[in-house]
C-alpha positions in Angstrom: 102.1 70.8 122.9 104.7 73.2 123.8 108.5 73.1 122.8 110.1 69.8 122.1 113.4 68.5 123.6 114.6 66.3 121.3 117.7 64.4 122.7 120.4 63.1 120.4 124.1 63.0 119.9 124.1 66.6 119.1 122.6 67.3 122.4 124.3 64.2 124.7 119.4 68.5 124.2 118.5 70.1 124.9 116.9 69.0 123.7 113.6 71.4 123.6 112.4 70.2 123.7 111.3 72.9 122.8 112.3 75.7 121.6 111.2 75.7 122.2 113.6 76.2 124.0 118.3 78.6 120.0 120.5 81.9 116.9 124.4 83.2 116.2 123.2 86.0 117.4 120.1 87.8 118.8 119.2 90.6 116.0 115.6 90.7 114.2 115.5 90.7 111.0 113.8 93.8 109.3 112.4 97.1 110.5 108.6 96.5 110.6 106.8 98.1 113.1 106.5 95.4 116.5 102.7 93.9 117.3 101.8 92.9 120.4 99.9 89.6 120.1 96.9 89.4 122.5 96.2 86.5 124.8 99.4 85.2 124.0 98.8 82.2 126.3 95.8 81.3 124.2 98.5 79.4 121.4 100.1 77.6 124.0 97.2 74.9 125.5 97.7 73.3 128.6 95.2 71.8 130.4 95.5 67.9 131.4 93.9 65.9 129.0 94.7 67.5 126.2 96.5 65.2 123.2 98.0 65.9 119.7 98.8 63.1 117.5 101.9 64.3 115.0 103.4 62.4 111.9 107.2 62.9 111.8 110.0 62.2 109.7 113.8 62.3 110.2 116.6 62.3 108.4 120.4 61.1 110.3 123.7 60.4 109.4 127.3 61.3 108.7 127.4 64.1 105.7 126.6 62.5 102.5 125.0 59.0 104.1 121.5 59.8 105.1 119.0 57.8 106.6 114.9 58.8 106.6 112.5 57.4 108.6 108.6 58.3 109.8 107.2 57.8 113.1 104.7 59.0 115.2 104.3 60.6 118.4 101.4 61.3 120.5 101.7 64.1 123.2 99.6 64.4 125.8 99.0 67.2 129.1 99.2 64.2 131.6 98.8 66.5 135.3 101.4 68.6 137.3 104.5 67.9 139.4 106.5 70.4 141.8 110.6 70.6 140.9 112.4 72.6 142.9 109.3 74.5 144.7 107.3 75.5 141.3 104.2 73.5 139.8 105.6 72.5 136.0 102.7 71.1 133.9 103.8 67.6 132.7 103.8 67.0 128.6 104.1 62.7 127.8 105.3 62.4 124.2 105.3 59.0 122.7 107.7 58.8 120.4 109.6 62.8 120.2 112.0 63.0 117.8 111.5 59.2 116.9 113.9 58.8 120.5 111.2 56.9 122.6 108.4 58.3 125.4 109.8 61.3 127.5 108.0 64.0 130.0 109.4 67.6 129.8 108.5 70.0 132.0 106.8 73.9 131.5 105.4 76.4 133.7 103.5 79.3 132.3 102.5 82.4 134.2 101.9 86.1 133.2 105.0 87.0 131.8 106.0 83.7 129.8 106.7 79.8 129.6 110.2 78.3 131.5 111.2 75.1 130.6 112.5 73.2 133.8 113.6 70.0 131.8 112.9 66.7 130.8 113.0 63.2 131.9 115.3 61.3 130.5 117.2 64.3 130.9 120.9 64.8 130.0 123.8 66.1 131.9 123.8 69.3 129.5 120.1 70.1 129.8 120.5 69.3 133.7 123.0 72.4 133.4 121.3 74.9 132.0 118.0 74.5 133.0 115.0 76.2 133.7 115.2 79.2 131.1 112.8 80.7 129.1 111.6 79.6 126.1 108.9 82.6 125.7 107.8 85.8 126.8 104.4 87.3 126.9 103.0 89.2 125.7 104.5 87.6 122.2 106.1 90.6 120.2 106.2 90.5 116.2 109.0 90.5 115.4 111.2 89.7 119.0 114.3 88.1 119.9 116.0 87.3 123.1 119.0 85.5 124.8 117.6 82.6 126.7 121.1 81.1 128.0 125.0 81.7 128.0 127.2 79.5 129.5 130.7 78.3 129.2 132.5 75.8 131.1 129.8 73.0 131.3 130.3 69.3 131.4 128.8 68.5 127.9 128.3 64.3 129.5 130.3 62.7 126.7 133.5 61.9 125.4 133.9 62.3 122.1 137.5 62.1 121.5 137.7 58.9 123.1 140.8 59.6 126.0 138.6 58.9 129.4 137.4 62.5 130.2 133.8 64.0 129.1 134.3 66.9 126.6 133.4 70.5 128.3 131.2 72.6 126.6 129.9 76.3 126.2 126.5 76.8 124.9 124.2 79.7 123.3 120.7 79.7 123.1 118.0 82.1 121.5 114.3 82.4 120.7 112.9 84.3 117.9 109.4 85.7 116.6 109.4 85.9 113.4 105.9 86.7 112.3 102.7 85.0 111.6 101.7 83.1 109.0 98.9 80.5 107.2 99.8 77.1 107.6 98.7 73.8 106.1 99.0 70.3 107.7 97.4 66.9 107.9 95.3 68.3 110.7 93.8 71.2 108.6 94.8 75.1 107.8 95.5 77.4 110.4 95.3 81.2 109.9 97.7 83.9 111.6 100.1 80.6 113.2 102.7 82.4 115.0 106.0 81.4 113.1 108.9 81.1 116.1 112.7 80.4 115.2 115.0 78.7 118.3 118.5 78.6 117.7 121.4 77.1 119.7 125.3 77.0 119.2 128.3 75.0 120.8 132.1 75.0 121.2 132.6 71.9 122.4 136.5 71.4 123.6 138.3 68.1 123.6 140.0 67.6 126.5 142.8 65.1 124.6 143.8 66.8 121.2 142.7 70.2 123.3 141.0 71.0 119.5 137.6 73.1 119.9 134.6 71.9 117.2 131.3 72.9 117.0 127.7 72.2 117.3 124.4 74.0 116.0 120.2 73.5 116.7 118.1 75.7 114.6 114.0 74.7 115.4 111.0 76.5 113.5 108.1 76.2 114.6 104.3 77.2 113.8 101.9 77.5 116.8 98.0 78.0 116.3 95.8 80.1 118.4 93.7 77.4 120.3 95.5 74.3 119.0 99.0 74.6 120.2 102.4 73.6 117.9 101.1 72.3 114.9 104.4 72.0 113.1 107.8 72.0 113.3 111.0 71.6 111.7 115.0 71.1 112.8 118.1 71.1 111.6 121.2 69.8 114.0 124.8 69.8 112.8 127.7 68.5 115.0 131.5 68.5 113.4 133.1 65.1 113.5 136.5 64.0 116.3 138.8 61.8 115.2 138.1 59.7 112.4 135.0 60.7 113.1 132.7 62.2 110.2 130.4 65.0 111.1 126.9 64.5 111.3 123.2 66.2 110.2 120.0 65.2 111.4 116.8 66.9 110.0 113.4 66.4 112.0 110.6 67.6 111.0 106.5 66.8 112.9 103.3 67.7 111.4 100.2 67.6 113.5 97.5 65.0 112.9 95.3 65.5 115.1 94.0 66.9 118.1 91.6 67.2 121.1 92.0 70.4 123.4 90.5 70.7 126.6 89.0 73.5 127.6 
C-alpha cells in the first residue's frame, strides 16, 4: 500500500491518503550527511494482486472526550484506470481510517509517486490534486513542498450562515531516516521512516474569524513489503459553540502477500 487518504471532518483529506501525501515548514532536521536510497521504487509495491491486511485503532472527539475504537482494513492493488490522460494504479481499502471502502489513485514513474486522488473524494482534495507525495531517488534526510494554495473552497460550512468556509492549505513530505520496526506482521530492517505534514487557515465567511487545521502522518515503509505502519495526528479548532477536535489513527500491518 502506498499513502492513505483518510477523509474526516478535518479534511471535509486529504485525506492521503497518503502521505502520503504534510510540515510548518520544510527544513530537515540535523546536519547528517544525505544517502541516496537505491531502487527506491522497490518499498513502494504495486502490482495488481497484491493485498495487506492492517489492524488499526483510532481515537476521536472534542478535546478531553475521546473515543477508541479498532478496525480493520484490507488493501488491495485491484488494476489501472486513466484520469485525465495518465494510467494511476488503483489501491481498494476496506475499511481506511475506520471511514468505509475507498480507491485512491497513484502513478509511479522514474522520478517519484503523484497522488491523483481518491474516490469518495472531497471538494478539497478535488482542488489540490495530483501532487507528489515522493521523489526518487528517496534522499536521507529530504524535505519538500508538495502544495500551496490559498483561496480554495474548503466544501463545508462550519460556522453555520449558508456559505462553505474558504480555505488555504500547506502540504509537505519528509524523510527522516531509516529505522527497525516491529509489527504484528514481523520485524522489518532499514524501514524508511517518512513524516507528511499539512496545515490550514480556514476563514469563516460569517464571523470573518480565521481558525486553523493541522495533519501530521508518520509512516514506516519496508523494502519489498510496502507501508507497514503508520500513525496520525489531526487537530481542527472549534466555530461557534463548537469545541475543537483531535483524532489519532494509527494501522499496523498484519499481513501480506506481494506479487511479484
Amino acid at each position: 500500500m502506498l499513502k492513505r487518504e483518510l477523509v474526516t471532518s478535518l479534511m471535509a483529506i486529504m485525506g492521503l491518503c497518503l502521505l502520503f501525501g504534510l510540515h510548518p515548514g520544510p527544513e530537515v532536521a540535523g546536519a547528517e550527511e544525505p544517502v541516496t536510497i537505491a531502487k527506491s521504487e522497490e518499498y513502494f509495491p504495486d502490482t495488481p494482486g497484491s493485498r495487506w491486511t492492517y489492524r488499526g485503532q483510532i481515537s476521536e472527539g472534542p478535546l478531553q472526550v475521546v473515543e477508541l475504537k479498532f478496525f480493520t482494513n484490507v488493501s488491495t492493488v485491484s488494476g489501472t484506470k486513466t484520469i485525465n490522460g495518465a494510467t494511476v494504479t488503483v489501491f481498494h481499502d476496506t475499511n481506511p481510517g475506520n471511514h468505509g471502502p475507498s480507491d485512491s489513485f497513484y502513478r509511479r514513474d522514474a522520478v517519484g509517486i503523484v497522488y491523483y486522488g481518491s474516490e469518495p473524494g472531497t471538494p478539497l482534495e478535488e482542488q489540490i490534486t495530483p501532487y507528489q507525495i515522493f521523489r526518487f531517488p528517496l534522499t536521507v534526510p529530504s524535505s519538500f513542498q508538495q502544495f500551496d494554495r490559498s483561496g480554495l473552497n474548503f466544501g463545508s460550512d462550519m460556522d453555520r450562515d449558508g456559505t462553505d468556509e474558504n480555505v488555504d492549505v500547506q502540504g509537505w513530505s519528509t524523510v527522516i531516516g531509516r529505522e527497525t520496526i516491529t509489527v504484528p506482521a514481523g520485524t522489518f530492517q532499514d524501514a524508511v521512516k517518512v513524516e507528511a505534514r499539512m496545515k490550514m487557515q480556514i476563514h469563516l465567511s460569517g464571523s470573518r474569524h480565521t481558525i486553523s487545521g493541522s495533519d501530521v502522518m508518520t509512516a514506516w515503509f519496508a523494502k519489498g513489503v510496502g507501508l507497514v505502519k503508520y500513525s496520525e495526528r489531526q487537530e481542527l479548532a472549534g466555530a461557534k459553540e463548537d469545541r475543537g477536535v483531535v483524532t489519532e489513527i494509527s494501522e499496523e500491518l498484519e499481513d501480506h502477500d506481494v506479487k511479484l
